[in-house]
C-alpha positions as CSV (number, residue, x, y, z in Angstrom):
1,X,3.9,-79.7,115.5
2,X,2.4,-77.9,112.4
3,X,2.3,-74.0,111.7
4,X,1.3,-72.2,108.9
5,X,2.4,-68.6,108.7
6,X,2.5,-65.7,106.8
7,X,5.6,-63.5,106.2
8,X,6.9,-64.2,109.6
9,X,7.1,-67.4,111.7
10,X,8.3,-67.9,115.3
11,X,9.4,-71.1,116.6
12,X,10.3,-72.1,119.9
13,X,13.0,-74.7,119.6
14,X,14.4,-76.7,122.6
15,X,17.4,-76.1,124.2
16,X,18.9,-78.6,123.1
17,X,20.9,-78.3,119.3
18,X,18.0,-78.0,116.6
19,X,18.9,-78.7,113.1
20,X,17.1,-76.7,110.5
21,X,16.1,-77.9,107.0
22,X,14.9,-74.9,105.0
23,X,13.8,-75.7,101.0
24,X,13.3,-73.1,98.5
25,X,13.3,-72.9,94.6
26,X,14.8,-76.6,94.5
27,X,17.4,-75.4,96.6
28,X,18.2,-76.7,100.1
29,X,19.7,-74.8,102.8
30,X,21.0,-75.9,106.3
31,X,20.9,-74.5,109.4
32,X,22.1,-75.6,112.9
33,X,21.6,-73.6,115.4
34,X,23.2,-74.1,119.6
35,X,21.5,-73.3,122.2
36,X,18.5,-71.3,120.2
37,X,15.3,-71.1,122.2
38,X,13.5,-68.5,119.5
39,X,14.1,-68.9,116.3
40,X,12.3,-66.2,114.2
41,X,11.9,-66.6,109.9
42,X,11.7,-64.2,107.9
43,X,10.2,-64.0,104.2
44,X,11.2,-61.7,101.6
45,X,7.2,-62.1,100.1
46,X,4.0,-63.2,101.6
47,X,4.0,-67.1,101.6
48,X,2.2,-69.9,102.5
49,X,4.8,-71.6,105.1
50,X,5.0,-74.9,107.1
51,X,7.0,-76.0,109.7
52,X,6.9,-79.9,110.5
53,X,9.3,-81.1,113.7
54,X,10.8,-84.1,113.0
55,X,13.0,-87.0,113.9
56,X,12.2,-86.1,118.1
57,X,12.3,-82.6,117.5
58,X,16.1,-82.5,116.2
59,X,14.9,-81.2,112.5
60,X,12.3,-78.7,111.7
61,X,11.3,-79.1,108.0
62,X,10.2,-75.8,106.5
63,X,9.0,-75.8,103.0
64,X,7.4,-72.8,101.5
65,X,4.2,-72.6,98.7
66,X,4.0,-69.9,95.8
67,X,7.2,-67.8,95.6
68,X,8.0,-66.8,99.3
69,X,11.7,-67.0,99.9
70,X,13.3,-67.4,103.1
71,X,15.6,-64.3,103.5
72,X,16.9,-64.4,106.9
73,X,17.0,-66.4,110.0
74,X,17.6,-64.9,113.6
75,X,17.7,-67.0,116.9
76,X,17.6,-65.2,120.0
77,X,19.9,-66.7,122.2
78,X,22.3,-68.5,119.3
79,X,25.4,-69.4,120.8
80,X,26.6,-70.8,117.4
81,X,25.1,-70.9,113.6
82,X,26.5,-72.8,111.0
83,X,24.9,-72.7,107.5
84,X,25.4,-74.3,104.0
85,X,23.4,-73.7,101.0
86,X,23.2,-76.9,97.9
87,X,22.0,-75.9,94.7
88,X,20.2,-77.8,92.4
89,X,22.8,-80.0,90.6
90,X,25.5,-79.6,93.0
91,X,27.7,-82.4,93.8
């Protein structure tokens, strides 16, 4: 599954855990999410965004054009959220 969005994205993940691979500026960001059946994204500018499944649906890739940045991720029904961020560099 492919979406391109503007600004804001919605996607419906399963209900089983979904594993969330967010890239911006060179810098990678992960986020798991339990139990999440809406996950909404949110982007501090207007962006070009897509949103690939992978790997059976486990990882959603999400990789943004021109200088959209992902800001903040809600899940509506998130019984956990774990997140890391990796800088450029970082080891």
């Amino acid at each position: 599954m492919r979406v391109q969005a503007r600004a804001r994205a919605q996607v419906w993940a399963p209900r089983r855990p979904l594993l969330i691979e967010a890239r911006r500026d060179g810098a990678r960001l992960w986020l798991r999410l339990r139990a999440a059946r809406r996950v909404d994204l949110h982007f501090l500018e207007p962006a070009r965004v897509s949103l690939e499944w992978a790997r059976g649906a486990d990882i959603l890739q999400v990789r943004g054009r021109g200088r959209g940045t992902v800001v903040s991720l809600r899940a509506a029904g998130a019984v956990e959220m774990e997140a890391s961020a990796f800088g450029d560099g970082a080891g």
